[in-house]
N, C-alpha and C positions, 0 to 999 in steps of 0.2 A: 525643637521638640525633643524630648527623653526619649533616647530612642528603644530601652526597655518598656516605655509606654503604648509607642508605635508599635512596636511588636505584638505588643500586649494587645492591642485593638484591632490590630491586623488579623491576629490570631479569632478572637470574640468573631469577627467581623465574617471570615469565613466561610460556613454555613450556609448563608445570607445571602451571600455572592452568591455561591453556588449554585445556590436554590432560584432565586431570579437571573440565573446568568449574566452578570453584573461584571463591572470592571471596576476594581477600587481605585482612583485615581491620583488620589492624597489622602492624609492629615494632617490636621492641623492643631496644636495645642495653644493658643497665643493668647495673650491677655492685650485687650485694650479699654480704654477709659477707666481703666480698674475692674473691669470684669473680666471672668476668663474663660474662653469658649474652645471648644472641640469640636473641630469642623471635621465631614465625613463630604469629601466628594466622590459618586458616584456617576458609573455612565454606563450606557450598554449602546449597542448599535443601533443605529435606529433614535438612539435618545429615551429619555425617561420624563416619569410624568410625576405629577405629587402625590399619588397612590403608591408609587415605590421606594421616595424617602420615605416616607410615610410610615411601612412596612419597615424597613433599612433601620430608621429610627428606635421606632418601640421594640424591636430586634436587640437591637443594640443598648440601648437603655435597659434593656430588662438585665442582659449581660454585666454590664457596668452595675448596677444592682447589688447583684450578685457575688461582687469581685469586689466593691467598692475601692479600686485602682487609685483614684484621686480623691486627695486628703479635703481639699478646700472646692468651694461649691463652684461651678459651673455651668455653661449652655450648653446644649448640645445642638448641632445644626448639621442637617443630612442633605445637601443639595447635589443637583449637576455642577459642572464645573464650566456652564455657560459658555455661548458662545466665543468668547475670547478666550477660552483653553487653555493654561499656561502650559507649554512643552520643557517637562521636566525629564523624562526617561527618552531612553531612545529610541523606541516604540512613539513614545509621544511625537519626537520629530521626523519618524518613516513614516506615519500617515499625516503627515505636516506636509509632505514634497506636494510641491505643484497646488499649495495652498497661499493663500497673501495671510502673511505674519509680521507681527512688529516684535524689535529686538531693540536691546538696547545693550550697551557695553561698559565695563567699568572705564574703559578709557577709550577718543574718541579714535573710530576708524574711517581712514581719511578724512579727517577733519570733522567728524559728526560722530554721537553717541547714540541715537536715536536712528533709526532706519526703518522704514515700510518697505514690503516689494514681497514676490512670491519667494519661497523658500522650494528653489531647483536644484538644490545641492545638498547632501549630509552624508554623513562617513563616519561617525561617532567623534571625530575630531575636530570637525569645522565644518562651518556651512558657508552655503553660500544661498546670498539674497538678491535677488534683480527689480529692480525697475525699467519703468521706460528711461532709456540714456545710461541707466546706473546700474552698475553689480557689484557687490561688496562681499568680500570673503572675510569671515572671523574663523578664529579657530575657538572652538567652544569654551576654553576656561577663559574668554575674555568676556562671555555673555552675561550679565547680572539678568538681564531678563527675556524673555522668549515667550510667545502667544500665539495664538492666529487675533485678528484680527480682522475689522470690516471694515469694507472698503467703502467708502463715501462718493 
């Protein structure tokens, strides 16, 4: 995503937060099947219901409006960031400790790419993930991806 966009939506988005004490969690600008959508994940403690996308939304659409920021047409979609959570900031992964996360990495550690286990370890540089028998430490620029996750 443009990150003069992000900004730019970040900024609109503000208010909003504010005013419902809201956490913005991402955006997203991405195209697929040939459409192009604008994701708006929000979350607040406690969690959020579809009375505050809802509001988030027409908030924000009226902004976009206003601004008409993107040239070519789009969705706009205002959700939580669901149960499986991607841990992108490092806030995201301090309240990640002592939670079960799946990781994956660009390349395999000890011999595997793919990992589940609680997330008992982070430092802004690496973590570390345990299971029963197993504990694997990454150092974070090897993570292509990071969640919490549910445990089956």
């Amino acid at each position: 995503m443009d990150a003069a966009l992000k900004t730019l939506v970040e900024q609109m988005l503000a208010p909003i937060i504010a005013q419902e004490e809201l956490e913005l969690v991402d955006i997203e600008y991405v195209q697929e099947a040939g459409n192009w959508y604008l994701r708006v994940f929000v979350d607040a403690e406690g969690g959020i219901d579809i009375d505050v996308c809802c509001r988030v939304s027409e908030f924000l659409s009226d902004e976009l409006d206003k601004g008409d920021p993107i040239s070519n047409a789009y969705m706009l979609e205002v959700s939580s960031p669901g149960a499986e959570r991607q841990l992108k900031k490092p806030l995201d992964y301090e309240r990640a400790l002592q939670k079960y996360v799946y990781v994956s990495t660009y390349a395999p550690v000890n011999g595997i790419k793919e990992l589940e286990g609680t997330l008992i370890f982070y430092d802004g540089t690496k973590l570390v993930v345990e299971a029963p028998k197993k504990r694997w430490e990454v150092e974070l620029a090897a993570v292509a991806l990071a969640r919490l996750a549910i445990k089956f």
